[in-house]
FIDO-10633 format. One record per residue (C-alpha): residue in three letters; x, z, y. Coordinates in Angstrom, 2 decimals. Layout:
! residues N
   aa       xx       zz       yy
  ala        X        Z        Y
...
***
This chain:
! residues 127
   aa       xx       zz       yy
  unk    97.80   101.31   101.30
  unk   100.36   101.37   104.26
  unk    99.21   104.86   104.82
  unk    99.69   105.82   101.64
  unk   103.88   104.02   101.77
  unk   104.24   105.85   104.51
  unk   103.86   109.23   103.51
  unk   105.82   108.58   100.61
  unk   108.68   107.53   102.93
  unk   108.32   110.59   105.45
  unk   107.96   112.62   101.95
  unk   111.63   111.02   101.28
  unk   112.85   111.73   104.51
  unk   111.95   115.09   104.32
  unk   113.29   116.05   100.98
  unk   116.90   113.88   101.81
  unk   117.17   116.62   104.95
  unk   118.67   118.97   101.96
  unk   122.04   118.61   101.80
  unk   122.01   119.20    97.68
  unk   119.54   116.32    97.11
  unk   118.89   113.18    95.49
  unk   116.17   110.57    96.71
  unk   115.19   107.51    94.74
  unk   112.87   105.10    96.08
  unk   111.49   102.73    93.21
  unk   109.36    99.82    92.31
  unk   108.01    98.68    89.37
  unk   104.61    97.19    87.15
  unk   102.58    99.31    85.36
  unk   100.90    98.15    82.41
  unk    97.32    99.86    82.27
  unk    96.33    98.83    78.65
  unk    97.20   101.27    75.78
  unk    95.90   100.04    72.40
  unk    96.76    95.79    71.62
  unk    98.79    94.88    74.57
  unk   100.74    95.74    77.33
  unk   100.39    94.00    80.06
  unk   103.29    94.51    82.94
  unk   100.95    93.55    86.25
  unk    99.94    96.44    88.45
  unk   102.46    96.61    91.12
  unk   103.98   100.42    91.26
  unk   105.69   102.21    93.94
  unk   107.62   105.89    93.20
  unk   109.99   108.33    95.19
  unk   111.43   111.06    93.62
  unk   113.70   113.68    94.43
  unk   115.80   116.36    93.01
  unk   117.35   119.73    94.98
  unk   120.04   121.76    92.91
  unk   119.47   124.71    93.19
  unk   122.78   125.86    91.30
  unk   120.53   125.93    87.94
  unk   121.29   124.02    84.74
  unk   117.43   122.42    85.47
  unk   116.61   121.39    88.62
  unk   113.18   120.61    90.83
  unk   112.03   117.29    90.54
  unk   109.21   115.94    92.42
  unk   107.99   112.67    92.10
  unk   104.96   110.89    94.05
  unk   103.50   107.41    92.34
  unk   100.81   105.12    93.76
  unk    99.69   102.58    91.61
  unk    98.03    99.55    92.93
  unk    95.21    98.17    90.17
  unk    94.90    94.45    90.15
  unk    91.47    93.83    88.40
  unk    88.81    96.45    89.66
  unk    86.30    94.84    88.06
  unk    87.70    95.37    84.47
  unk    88.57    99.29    85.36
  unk    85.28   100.17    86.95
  unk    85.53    99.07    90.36
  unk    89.15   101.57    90.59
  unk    91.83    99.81    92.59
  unk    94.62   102.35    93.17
  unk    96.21   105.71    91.31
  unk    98.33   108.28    93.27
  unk   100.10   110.61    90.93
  unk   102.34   113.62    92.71
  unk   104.48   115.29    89.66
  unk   106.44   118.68    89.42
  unk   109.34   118.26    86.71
  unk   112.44   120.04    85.37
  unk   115.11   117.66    85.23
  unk   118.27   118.88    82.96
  unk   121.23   116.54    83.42
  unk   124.08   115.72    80.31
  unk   127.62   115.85    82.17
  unk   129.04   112.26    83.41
  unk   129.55   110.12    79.87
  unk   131.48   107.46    82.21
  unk   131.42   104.29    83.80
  unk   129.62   106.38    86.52
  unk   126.58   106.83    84.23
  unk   124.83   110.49    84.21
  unk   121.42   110.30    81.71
  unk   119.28   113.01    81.85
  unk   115.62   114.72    80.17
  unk   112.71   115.70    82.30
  unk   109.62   117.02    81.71
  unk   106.36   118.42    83.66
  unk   103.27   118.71    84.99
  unk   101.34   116.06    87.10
  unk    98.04   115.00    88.84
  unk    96.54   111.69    88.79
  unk    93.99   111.03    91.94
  unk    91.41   107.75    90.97
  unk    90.04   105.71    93.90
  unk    86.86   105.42    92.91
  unk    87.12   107.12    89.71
  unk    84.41   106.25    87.11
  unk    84.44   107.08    83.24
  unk    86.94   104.16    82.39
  unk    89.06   106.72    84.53
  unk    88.96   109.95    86.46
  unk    91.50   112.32    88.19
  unk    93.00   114.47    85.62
  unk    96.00   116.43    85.29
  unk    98.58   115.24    82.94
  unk   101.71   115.99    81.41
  unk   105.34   113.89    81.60
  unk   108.62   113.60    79.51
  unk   111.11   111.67    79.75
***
């Protein structure tokens, strides 16, 4: 795992060198369930960063790891890594210093382990 935080902090680094960037380093749970419950308790860790590029969308790319807390129940997984390339359109400033914004893309999710409770697929975001 400390590999893993460690590219994603070099990965930040490296995209901050750009003078017309934004870098956001995140943390966050994860809930893995998707049909009764939702259960808030696999510890998540995201960068992401933007470059304008003088376009109305810009470049986003985001890199996720996902730690799972109960291999047993998901096949014997026990992390995700996700890397994502969005297009993130931003609504002028509404105030108050607050800036929302859409996204959308395309991803990749990498399984440790991956069995048929899950595999590496590629996926698709919105936000």
């Amino acid at each position: 795992m400390t590999k893993k935080l460690s590219l994603i902090l070099v990965s930040a680094f490296a995209i901050n060198a750009f003078a017309q960037s934004d870098i956001s380093l995140k943390y966050g749970l994860t809930s893995l369930e998707n049909e009764d419950s939702m259960e808030f308790k696999n510890s998540t860790f995201m960068i992401d960063g933007t470059y304008d590029l003088g376009y109305a969308i810009k470049p986003r790319l985001e890199l996720n790891y996902i730690s799972v807390d109960d291999e047993d129940r998901w096949g014997g997984v026990s992390s995700l890594m996700q890397i994502v390339l969005n297009g993130q359109y931003e609504v002028n400033d509404i105030g108050y210093g607050i800036s929302p914004y859409l996204f959308g893309g395309l991803g990749y999710e990498s399984v440790s382990d991956g069995t048929k409770v899950f595999d590496s697929l590629p996926f698709f975001q919105a936000g």
